[in-house]
C-alpha positions as CSV (number, residue, x, y, z in Angstrom):
1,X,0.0,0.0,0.0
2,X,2.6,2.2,0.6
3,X,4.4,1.9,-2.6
4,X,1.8,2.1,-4.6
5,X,0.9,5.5,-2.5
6,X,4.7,6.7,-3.4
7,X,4.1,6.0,-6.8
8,X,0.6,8.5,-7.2
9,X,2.9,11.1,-5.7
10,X,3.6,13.5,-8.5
11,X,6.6,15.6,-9.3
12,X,5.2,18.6,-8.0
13,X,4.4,16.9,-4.8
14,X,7.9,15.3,-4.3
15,X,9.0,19.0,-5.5
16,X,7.3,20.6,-2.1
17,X,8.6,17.9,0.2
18,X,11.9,18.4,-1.2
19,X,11.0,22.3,-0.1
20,X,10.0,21.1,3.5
21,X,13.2,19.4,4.0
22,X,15.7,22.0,2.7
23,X,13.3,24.3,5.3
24,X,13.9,22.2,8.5
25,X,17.6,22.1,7.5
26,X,17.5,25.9,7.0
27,X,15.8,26.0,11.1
28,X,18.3,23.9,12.0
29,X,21.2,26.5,11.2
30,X,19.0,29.4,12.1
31,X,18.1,27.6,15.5
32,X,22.1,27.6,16.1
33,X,22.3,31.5,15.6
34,X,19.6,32.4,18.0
35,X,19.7,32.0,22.0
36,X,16.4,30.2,22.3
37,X,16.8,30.0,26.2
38,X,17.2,33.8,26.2
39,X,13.7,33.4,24.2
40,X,12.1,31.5,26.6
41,X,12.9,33.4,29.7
42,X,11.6,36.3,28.1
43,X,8.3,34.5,27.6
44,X,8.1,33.4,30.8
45,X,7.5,37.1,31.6
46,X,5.0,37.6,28.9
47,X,1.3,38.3,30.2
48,X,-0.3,34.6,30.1
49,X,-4.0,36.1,29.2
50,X,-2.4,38.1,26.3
51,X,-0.7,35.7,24.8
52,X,-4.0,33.1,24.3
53,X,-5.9,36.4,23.6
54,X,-3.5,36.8,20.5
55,X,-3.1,33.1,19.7
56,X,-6.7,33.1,19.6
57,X,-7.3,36.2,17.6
58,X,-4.8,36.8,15.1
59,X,-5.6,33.6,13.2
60,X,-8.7,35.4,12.5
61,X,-7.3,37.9,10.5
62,X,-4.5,35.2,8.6
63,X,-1.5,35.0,10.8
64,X,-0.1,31.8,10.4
65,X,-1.3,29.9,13.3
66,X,1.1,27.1,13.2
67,X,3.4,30.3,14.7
68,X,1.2,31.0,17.2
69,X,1.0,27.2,18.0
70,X,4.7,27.2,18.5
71,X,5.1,30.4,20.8
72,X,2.4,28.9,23.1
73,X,4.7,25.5,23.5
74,X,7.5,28.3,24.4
75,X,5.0,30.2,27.0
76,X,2.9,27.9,28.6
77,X,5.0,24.2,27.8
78,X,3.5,21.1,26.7
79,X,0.4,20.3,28.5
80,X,-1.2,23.5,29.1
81,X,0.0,24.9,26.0
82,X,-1.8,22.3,24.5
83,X,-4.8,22.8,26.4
84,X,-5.4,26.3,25.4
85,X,-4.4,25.6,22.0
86,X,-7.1,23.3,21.9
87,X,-9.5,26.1,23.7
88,X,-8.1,28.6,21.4
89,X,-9.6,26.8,18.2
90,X,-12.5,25.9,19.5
91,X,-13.3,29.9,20.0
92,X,-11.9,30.2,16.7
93,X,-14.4,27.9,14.8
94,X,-17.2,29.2,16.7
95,X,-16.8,32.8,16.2
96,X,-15.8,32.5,12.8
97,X,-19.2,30.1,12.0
98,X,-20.9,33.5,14.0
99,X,-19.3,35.8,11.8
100,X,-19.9,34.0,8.6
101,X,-23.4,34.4,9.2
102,X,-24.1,37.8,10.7
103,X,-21.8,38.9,7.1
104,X,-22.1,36.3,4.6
105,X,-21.4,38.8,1.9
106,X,-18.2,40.0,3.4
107,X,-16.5,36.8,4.1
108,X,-17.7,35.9,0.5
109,X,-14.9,37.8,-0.9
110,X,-12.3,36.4,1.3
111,X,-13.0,32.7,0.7
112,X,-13.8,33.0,-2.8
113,X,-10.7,31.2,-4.3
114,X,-11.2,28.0,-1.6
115,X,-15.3,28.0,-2.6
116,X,-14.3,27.6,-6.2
117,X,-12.2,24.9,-5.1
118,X,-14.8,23.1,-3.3
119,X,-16.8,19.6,-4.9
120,X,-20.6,19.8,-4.7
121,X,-20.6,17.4,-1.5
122,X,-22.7,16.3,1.3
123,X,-22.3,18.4,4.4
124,X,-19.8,15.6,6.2
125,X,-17.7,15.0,3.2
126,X,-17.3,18.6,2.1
127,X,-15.8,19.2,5.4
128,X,-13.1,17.0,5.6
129,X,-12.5,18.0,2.4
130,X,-12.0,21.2,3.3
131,X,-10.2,20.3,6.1
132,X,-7.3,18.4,4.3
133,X,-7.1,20.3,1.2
134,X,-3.7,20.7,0.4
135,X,-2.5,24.6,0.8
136,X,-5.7,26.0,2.5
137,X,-5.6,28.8,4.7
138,X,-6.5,27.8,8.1
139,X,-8.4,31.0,8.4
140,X,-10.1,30.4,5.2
141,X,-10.8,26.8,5.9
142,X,-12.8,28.2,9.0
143,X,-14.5,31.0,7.1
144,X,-15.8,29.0,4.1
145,X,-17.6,25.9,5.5
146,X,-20.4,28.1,7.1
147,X,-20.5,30.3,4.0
148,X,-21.7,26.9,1.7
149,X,-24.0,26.2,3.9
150,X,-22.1,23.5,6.6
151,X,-24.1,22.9,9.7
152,X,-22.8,24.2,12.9
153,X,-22.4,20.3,14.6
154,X,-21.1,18.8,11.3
155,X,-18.6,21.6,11.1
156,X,-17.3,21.4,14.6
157,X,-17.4,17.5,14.5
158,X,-14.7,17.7,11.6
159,X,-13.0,20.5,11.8
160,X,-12.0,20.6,15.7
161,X,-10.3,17.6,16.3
162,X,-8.4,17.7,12.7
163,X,-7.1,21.7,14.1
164,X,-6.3,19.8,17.2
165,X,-4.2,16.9,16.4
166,X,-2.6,19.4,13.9
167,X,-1.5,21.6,16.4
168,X,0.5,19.2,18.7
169,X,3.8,19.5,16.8
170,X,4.0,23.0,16.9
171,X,2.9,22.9,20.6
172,X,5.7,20.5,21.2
173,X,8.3,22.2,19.3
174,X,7.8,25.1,21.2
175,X,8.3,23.6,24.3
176,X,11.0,21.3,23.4
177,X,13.1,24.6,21.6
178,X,14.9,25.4,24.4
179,X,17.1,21.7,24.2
180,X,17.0,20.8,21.0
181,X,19.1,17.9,20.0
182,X,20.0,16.9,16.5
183,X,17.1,13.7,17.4
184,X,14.6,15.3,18.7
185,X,14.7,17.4,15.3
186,X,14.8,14.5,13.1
187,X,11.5,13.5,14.9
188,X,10.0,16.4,14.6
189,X,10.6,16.3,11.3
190,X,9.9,12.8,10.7
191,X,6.6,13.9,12.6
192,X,5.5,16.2,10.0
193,X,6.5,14.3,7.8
194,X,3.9,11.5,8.4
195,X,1.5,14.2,8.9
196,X,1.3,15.8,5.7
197,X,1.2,12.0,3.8
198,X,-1.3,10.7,6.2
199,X,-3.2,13.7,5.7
200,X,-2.4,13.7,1.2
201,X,-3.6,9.9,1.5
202,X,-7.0,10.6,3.2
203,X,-7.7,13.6,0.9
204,X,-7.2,11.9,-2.2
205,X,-8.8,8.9,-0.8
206,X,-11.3,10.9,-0.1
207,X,-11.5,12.8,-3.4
208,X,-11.6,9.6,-5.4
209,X,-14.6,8.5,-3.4
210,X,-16.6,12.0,-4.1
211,X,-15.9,11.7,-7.8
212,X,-17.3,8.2,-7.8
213,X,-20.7,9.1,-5.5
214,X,-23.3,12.3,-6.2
215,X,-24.1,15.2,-4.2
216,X,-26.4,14.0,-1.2
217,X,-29.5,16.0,-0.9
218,X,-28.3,17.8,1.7
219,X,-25.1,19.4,-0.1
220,X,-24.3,22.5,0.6
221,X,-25.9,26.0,-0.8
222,X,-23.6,28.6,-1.0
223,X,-24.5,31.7,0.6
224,X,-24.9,35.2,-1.2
């Protein structure tokens, strides 16, 4: 099973996972240049409520949140980093489902690109779709599942724990920054690694199965 998954990788693929390793060997030279103890002992004196008040809201508005993932493993450490991570995108998927519809038309124009991206789908498909689409926006991902129409439990249901189990390595890097070893960022690596295959398997697992079945009747309606 695994070959024959190596073998539907195509160049371009194999062409961004070359990218993603020159990357971590890149942070591995730039981790040597910076004084990452000196980082987190000045974190340590950060304002805890801030810092999850900007985790939580600056994803909103696009800032990478796998960098705000990381900087809460550097404030708060593993477990309770993880736990207001976890708190953190749950706010974040229900005040952007809130938002979605109180301005429908605004968000529109934002998501537009990921819409036209989207199968016609039933609600539960469309969103893990969504969800593992390769190159998505995590804002965007957030914002356009309500706009087509995705009902608030089906959206949560899928969306949540995919954010979630996503979030871990950054929360852990962050924590583990401090003592970095050259294993520790092999696994990290290796980590992601298995992530973003396990995650380019189910979506075109999953994209093969929409292509073979219809719409359900409940698919989704975009909004206008």
């Amino acid at each position: 099973m695994v070959v024959s998954f190596l073998r539907r990788i195509t160049p371009k693929q194999w062409t961004l996972l070359a990218f993603a390793l020159a990357a971590c060997v890149g942070l591995v030279f730039l981790y040597r240049l910076i004084d990452m103890q000196a980082v987190h002992d000045y974190a340590q004196r950060m304002n805890g409520f801030a810092v999850f008040v900007v985790m939580t809201v600056l994803p909103m508005f696009g800032f990478p949140v796998s960098v705000l993932h990381v900087a809460a493993g550097v404030r708060f450490g593993t477990g309770l980093g993880l736990a207001l991570t976890t708190v953190s995108i749950f706010i974040q998927l229900l005040a952007s489902y809130a938002l979605v519809k109180a301005a429908p038309s605004f968000f529109a124009r934002w998501v537009e690109p990921l819409r036209k991206r989207l199968p016609k789908a039933a609600h539960a498909p469309l969103t893990q779709f969504t969800m593992l689409l390769p190159g998505a926006p995590y804002f965007a991902q957030n914002y356009v599942l309500p706009l087509v129409g995705v009902p608030l439990g089906t959206y949560l249901l899928w969306s949540f724990p995919l954010h979630v189990v996503r979030s871990i390595v950054g929360v852990i890097f962050g924590h583990e920054s401090a003592d970095l070893t050259p294993m520790k960022l092999a696994g990290f690596g290796l980590y992601s690694i298995a992530i973003g295959l396990t995650c380019a398997w189910s979506f075109r697992r999953l994209q093969k199965k929409m292509k073979d079945q219809p719409a359900g009747a409940d698919g989704p309606k975009p909004v206008a």
